[in-house]
Residue frames as a rotation matrix with the C-alpha (Angstrom) as fourth column:
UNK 1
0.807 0.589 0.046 -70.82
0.590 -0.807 -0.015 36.85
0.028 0.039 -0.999 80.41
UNK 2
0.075 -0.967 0.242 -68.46
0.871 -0.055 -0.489 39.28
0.486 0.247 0.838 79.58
UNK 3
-0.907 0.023 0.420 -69.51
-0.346 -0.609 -0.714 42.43
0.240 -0.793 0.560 81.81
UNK 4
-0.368 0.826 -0.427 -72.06
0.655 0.556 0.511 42.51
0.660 -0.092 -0.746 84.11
UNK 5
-0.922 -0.386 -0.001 -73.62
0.126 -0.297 -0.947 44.37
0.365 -0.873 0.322 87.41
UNK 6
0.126 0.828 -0.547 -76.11
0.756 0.277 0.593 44.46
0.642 -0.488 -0.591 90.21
UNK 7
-0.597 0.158 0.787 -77.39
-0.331 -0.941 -0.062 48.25
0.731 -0.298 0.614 90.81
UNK 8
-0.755 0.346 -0.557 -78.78
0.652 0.319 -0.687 47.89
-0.060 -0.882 -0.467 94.47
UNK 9
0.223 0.680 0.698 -82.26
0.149 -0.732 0.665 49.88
0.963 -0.044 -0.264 95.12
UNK 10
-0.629 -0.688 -0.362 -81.20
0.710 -0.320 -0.627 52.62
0.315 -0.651 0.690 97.65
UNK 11
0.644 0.745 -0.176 -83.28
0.716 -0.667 -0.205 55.67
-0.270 0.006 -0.963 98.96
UNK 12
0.552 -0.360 0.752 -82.32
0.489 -0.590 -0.642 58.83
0.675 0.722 -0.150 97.09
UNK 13
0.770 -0.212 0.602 -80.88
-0.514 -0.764 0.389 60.53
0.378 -0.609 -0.697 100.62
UNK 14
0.832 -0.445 0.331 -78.68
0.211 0.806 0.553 57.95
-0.513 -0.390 0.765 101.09
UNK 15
0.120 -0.866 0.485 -76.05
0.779 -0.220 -0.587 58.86
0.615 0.448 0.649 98.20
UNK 16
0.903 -0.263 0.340 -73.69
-0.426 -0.647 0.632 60.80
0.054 -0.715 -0.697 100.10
UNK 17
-0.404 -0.884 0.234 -70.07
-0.787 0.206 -0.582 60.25
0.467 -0.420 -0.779 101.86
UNK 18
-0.323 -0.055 0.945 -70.16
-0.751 0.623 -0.220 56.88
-0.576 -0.780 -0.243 102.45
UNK 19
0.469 0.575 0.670 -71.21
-0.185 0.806 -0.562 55.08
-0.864 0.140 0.484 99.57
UNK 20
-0.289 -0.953 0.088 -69.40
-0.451 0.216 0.866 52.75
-0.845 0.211 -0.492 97.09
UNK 21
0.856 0.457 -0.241 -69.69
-0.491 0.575 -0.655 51.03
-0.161 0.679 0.716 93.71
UNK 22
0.241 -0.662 0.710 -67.54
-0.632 0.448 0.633 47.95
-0.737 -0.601 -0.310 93.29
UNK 23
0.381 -0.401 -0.833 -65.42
-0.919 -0.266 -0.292 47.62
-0.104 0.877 -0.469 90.47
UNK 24
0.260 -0.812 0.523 -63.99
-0.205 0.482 0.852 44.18
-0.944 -0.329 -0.041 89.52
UNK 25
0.360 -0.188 -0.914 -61.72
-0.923 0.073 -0.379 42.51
0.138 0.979 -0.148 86.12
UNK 26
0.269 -0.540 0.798 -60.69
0.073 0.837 0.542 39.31
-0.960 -0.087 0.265 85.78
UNK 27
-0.664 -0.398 -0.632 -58.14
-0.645 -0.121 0.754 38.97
-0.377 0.909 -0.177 81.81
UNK 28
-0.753 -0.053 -0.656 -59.10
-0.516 0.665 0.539 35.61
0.407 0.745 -0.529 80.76
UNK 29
0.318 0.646 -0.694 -61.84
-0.396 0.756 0.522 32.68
0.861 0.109 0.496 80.52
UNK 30
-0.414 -0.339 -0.845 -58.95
0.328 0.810 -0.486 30.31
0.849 -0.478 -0.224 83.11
UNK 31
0.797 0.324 -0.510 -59.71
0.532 0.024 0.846 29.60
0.286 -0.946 -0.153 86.30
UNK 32
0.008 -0.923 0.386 -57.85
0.436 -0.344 -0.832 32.00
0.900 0.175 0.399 88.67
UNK 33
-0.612 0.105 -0.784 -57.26
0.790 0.136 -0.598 32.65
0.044 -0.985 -0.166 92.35
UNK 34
-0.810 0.254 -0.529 -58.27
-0.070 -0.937 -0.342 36.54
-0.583 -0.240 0.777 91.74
UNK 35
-0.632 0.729 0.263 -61.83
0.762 0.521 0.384 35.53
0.143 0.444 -0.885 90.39
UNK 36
-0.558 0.221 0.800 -64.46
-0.165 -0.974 0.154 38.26
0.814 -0.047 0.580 89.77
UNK 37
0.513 0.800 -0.312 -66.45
0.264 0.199 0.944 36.35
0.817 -0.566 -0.109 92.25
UNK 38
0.529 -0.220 -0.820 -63.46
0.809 -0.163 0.565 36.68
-0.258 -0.962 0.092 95.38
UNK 39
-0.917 -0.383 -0.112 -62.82
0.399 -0.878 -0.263 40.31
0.002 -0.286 0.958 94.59
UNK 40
-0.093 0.947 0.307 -66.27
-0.332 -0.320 0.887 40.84
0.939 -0.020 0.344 94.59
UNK 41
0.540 0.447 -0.713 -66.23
0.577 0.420 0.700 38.99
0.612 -0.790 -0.031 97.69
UNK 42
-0.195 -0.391 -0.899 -63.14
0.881 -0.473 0.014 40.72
-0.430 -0.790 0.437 99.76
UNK 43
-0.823 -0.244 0.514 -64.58
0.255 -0.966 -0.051 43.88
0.508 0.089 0.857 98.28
UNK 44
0.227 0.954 0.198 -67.85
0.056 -0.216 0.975 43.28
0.972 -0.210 -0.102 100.05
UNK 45
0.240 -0.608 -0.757 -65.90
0.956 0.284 0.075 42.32
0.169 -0.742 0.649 103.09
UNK 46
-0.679 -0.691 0.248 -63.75
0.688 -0.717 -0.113 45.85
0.256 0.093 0.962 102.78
UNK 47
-0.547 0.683 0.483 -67.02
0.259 -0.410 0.874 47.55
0.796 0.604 0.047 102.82
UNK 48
0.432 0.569 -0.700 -68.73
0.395 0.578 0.714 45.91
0.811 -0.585 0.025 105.62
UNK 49
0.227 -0.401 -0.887 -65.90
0.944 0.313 0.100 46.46
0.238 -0.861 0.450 107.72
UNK 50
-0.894 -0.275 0.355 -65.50
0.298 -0.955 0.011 50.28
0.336 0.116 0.935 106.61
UNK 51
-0.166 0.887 -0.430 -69.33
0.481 -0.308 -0.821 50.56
-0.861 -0.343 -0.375 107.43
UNK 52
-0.850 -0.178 -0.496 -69.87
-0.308 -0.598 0.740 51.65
-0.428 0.782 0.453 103.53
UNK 53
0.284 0.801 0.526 -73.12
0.130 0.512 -0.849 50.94
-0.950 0.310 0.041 102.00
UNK 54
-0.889 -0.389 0.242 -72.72
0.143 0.267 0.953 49.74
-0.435 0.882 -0.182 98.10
UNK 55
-0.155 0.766 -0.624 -74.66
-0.509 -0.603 -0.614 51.13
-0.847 0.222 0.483 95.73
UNK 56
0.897 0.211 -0.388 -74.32
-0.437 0.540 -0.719 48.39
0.058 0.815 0.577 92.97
UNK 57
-0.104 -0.968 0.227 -71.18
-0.303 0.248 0.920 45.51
-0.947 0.027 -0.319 91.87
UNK 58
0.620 -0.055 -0.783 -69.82
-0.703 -0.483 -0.522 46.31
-0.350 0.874 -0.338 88.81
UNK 59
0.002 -0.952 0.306 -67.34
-0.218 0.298 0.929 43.57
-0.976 -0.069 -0.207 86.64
UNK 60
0.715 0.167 -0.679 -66.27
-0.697 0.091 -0.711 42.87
-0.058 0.982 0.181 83.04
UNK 61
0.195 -0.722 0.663 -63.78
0.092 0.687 0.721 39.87
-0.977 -0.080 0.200 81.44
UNK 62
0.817 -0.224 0.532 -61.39
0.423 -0.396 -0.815 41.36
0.393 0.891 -0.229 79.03
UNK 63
-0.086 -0.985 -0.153 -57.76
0.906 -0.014 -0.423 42.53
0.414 -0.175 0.893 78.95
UNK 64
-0.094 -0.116 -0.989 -56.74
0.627 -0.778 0.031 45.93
-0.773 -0.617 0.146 81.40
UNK 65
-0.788 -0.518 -0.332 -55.45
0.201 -0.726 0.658 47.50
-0.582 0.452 0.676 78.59
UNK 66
-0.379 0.664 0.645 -59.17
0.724 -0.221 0.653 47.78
0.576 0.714 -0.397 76.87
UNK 67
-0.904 -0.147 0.403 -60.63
0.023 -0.955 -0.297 51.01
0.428 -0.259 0.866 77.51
UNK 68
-0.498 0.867 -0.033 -64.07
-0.155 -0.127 -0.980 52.27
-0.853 -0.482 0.198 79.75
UNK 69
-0.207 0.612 -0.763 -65.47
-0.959 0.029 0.283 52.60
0.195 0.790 0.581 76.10
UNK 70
-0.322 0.124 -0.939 -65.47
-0.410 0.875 0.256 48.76
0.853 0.468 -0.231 75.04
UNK 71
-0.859 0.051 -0.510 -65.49
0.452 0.544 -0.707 47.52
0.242 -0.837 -0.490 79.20
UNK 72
-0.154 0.892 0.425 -69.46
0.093 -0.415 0.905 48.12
0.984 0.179 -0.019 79.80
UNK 73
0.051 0.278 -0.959 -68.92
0.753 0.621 0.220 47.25
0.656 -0.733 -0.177 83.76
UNK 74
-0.598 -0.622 -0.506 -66.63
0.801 -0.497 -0.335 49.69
-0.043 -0.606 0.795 84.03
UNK 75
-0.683 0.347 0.643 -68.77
0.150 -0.795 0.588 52.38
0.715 0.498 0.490 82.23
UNK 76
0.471 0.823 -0.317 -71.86
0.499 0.048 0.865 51.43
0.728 -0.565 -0.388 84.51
UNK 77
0.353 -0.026 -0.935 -69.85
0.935 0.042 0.352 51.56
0.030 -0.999 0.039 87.48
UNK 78
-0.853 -0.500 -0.147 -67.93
0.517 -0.849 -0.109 55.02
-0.070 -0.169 0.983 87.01
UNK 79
-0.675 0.506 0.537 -71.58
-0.202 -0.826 0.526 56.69
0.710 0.246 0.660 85.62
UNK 80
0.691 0.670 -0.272 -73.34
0.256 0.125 0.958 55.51
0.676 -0.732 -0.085 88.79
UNK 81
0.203 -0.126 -0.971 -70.66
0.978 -0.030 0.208 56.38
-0.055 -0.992 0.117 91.02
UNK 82
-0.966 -0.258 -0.001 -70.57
0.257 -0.962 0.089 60.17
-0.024 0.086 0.996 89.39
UNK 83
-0.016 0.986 0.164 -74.50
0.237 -0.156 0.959 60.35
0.971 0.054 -0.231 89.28
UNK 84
0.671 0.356 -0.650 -74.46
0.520 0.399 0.755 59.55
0.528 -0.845 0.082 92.99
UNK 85
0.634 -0.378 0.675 -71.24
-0.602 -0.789 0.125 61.27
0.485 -0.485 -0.727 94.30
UNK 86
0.943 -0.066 0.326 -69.81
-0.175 0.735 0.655 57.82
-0.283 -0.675 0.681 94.96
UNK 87
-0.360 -0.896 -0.259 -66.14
-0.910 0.276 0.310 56.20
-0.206 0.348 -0.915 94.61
UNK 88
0.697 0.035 -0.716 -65.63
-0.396 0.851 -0.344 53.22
0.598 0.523 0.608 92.58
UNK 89
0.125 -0.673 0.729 -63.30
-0.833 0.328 0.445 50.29
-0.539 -0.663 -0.520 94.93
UNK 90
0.628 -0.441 -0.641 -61.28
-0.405 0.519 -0.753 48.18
0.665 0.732 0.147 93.01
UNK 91
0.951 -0.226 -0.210 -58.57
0.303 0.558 0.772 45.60
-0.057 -0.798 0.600 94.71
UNK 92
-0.129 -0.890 -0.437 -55.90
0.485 -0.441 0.755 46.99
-0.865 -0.114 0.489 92.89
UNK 93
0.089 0.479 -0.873 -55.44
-0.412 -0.781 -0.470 49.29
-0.907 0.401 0.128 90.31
UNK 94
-0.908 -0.393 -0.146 -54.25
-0.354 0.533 0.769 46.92
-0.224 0.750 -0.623 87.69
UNK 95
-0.715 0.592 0.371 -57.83
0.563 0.803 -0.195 45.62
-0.414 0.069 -0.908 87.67
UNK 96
0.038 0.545 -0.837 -59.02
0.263 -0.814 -0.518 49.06
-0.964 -0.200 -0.174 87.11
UNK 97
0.978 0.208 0.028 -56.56
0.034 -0.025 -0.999 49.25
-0.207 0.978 -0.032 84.08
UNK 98
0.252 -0.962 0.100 -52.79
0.705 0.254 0.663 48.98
-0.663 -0.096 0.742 82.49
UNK 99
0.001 -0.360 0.933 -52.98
0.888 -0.429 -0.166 51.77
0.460 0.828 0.320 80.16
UNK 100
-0.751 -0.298 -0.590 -51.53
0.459 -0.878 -0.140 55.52
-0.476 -0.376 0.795 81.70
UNK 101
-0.975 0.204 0.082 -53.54
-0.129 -0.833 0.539 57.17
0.179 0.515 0.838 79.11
UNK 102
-0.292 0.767 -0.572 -56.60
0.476 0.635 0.608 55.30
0.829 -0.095 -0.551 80.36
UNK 103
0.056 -0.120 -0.991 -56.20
0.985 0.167 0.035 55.69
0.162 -0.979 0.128 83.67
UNK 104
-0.825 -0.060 -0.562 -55.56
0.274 -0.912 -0.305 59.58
-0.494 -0.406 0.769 83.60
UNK 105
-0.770 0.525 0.362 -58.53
0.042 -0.525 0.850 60.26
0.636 0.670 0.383 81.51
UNK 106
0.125 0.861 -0.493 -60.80
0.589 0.335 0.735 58.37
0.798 -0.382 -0.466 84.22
UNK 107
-0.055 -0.384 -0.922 -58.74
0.919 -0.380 0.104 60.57
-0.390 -0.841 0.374 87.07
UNK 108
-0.924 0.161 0.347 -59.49
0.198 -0.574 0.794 63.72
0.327 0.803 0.499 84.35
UNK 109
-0.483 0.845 0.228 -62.90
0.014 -0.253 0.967 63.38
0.875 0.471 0.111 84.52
UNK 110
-0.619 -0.072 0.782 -63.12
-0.585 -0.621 -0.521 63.33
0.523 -0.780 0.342 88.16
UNK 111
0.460 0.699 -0.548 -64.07
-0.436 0.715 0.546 60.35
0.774 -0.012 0.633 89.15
UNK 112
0.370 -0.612 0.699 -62.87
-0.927 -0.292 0.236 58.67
0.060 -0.735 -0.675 92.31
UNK 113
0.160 -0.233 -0.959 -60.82
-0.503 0.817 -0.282 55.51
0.849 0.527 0.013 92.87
UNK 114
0.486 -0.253 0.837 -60.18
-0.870 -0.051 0.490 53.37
-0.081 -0.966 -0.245 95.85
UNK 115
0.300 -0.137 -0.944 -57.83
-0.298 0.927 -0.229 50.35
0.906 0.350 0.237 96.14
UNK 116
0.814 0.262 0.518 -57.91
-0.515 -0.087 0.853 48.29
0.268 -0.961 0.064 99.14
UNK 117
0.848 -0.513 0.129 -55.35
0.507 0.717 -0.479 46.14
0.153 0.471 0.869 98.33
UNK 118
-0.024 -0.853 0.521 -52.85
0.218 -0.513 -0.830 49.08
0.976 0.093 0.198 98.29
UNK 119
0.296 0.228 -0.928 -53.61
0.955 -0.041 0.295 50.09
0.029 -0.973 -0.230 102.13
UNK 120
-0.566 -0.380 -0.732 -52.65
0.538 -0.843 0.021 53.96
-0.625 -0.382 0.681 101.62
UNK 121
0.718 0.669 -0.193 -54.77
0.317 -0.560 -0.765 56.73
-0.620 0.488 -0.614 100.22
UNK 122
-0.214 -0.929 0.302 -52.73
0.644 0.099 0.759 57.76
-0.735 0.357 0.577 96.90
UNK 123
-0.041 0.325 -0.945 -52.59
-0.101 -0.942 -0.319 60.92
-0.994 0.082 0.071 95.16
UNK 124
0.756 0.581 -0.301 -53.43
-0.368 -0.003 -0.930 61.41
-0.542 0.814 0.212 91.59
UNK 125
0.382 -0.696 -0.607 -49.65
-0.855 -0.016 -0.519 61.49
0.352 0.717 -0.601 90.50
UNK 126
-0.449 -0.426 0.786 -49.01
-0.766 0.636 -0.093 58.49
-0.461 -0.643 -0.611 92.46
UNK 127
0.287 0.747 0.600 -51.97
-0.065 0.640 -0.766 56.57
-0.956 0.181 0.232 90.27
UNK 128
0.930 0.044 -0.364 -50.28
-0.363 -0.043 -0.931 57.62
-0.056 0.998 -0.024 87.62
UNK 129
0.083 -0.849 0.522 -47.11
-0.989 -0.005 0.150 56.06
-0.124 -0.528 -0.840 88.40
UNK 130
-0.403 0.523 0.751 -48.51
-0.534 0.532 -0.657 53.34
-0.743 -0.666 0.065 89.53
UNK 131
0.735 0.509 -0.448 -50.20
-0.411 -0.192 -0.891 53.34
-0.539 0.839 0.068 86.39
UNK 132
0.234 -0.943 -0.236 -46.97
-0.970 -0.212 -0.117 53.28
0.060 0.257 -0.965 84.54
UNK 133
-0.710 -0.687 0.154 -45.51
-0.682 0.725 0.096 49.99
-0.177 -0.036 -0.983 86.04
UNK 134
-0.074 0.723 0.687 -49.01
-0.148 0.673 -0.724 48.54
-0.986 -0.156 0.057 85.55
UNK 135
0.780 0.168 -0.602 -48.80
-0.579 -0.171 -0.797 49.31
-0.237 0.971 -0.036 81.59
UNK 136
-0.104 -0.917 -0.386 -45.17
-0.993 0.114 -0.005 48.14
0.048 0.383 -0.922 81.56
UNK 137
-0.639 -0.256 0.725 -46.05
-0.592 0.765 -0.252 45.07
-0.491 -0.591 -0.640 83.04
UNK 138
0.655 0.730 0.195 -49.10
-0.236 0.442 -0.865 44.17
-0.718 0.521 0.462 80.65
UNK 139
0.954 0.239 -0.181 -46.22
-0.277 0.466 -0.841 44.31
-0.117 0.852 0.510 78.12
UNK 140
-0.493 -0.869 -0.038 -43.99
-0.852 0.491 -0.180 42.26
0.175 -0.056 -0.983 79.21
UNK 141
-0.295 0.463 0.836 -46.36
-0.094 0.857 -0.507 39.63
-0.951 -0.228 -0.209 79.94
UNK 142
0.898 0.356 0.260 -47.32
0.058 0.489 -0.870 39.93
-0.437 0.797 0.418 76.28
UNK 143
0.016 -0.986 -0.168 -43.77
-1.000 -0.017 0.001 40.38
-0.004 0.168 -0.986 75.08
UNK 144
-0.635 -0.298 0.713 -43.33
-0.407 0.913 0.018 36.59
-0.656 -0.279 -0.701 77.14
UNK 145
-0.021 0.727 0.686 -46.30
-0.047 0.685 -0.727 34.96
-0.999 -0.048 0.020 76.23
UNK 146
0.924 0.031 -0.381 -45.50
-0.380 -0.025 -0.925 35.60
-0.038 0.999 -0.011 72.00
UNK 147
-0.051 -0.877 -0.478 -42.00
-0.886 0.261 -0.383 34.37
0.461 0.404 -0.790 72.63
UNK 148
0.316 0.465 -0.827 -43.38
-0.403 0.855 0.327 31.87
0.859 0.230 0.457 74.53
UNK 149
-0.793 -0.519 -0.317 -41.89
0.280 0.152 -0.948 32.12
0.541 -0.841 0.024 77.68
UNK 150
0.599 0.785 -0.159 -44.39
0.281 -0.021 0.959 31.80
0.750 -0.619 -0.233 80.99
UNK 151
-0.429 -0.726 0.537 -43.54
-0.351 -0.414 -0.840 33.23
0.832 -0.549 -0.077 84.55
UNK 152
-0.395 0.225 -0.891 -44.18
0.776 0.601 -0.192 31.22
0.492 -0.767 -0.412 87.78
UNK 153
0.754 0.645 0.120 -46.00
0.327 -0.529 0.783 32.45
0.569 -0.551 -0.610 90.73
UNK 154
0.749 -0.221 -0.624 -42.83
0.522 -0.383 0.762 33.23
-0.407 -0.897 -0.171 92.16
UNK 155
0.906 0.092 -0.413 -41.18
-0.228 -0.716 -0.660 35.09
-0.357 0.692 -0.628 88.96
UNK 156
-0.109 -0.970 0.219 -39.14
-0.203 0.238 0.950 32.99
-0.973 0.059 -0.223 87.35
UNK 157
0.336 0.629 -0.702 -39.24
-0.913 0.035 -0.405 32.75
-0.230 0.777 0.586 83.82
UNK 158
-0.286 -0.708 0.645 -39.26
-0.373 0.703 0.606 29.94
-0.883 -0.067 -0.465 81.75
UNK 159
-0.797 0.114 -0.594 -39.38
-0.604 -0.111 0.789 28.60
0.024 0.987 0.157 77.95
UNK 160
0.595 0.803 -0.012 -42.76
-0.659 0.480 -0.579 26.70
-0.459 0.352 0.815 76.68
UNK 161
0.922 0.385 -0.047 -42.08
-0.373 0.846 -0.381 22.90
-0.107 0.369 0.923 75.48
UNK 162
0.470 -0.858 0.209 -38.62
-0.735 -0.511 -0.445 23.26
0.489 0.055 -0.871 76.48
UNK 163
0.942 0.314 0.118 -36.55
-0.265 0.484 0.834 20.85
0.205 -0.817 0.539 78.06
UNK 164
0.218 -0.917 0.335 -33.48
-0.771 -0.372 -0.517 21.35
0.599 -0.145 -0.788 80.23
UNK 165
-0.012 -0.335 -0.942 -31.18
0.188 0.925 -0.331 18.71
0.982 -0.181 0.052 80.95
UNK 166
0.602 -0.151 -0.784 -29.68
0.762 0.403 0.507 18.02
0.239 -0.903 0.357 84.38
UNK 167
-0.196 -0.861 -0.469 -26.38
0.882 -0.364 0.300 19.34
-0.429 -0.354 0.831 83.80
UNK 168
-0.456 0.019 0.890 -27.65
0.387 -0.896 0.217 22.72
0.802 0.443 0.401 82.20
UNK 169
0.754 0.595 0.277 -30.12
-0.032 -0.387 0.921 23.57
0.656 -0.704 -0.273 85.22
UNK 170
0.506 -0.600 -0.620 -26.90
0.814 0.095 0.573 22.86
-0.285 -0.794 0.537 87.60
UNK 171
-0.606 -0.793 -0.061 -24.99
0.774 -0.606 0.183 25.50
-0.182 0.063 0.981 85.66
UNK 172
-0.223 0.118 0.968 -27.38
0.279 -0.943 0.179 28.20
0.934 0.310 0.178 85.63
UNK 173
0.866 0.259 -0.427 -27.71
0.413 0.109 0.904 27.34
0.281 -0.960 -0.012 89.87
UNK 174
0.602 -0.674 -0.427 -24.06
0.798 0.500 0.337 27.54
-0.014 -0.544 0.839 89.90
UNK 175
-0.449 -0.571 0.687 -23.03
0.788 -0.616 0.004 30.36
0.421 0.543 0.726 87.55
């Protein structure tokens, strides 16, 4: 399924300060630690512990850099949390999206954002920033991945089907 979501049935006095729609993205098909299912989970968690009451969980699989247009989760979730008066909570904003021009249109239109993930409340020009290093970073990762180069979990890079001797890996330790 490429988007989905599960609009909770609320009483109408209930929408108010205090109520969330939960936003999640996962890129690809692979298996991955940041799954829409456990950010859906540590965003219920986040919730729970804030005393927030969720008004629906929103998610789509597809690249950041596609817009609200094409990313139906997202759509759902921003036009239920502006019906309602609610913020959308995302883990980070990179899941929200990687494209600046994206990302200020949804901050434009006056929607709210939360990321829990970031632990500080962050002003618009800060999201856009933010924004920024999230856009740069989508391309470089596609930059790598056409030249074929992959980056560990702890950011090293390295070539596809490559293989370095001994004495070459000793001289790029050494140099």
């Amino acid at each position: 399924m490429k988007s989905g979501w599960n609009i909770r049935e609320v009483e109408v006095e209930l929408f108010a300060e205090g109520h969330v729609c939960l936003y999640a993205r996962v890129s690809t098909q692979r298996r991955e630690a940041d799954t829409i299912d456990t950010q859906l989970q540590e965003l219920e968690r986040w919730a729970q512990d804030k005393r927030l009451s969720v008004l629906g969980t929103f998610w789509d699989r597809c690249s950041g850099r596609k817009g609200a247009e094409v990313r139906d989760g997202l759509a759902k979730a921003i036009e239920t949390a502006n019906k309602f008066g609610a913020k959308v909570v995302c883990v980070e904003l990179s899941r929200l999206s990687r494209s600046v021009k994206d990302t200020a249109e949804m901050l434009d239109a006056g929607t709210q954002f939360v990321f829990t993930r970031d632990g500080v409340q962050m002003t618009k020009e800060m999201l856009l920033v933010k924004s920024l290093f999230a856009q740069m970073e989508a391309e470089a990762t596609s930059r790598r991945v056409k030249a074929g180069v992959v980056v560990d979990g702890a950011g090293f890079s390295s070539w596809l089907s490559v293989e370095v001797s001994h004495e070459v890996s000793e001289c790029f330790i050494l140099c």
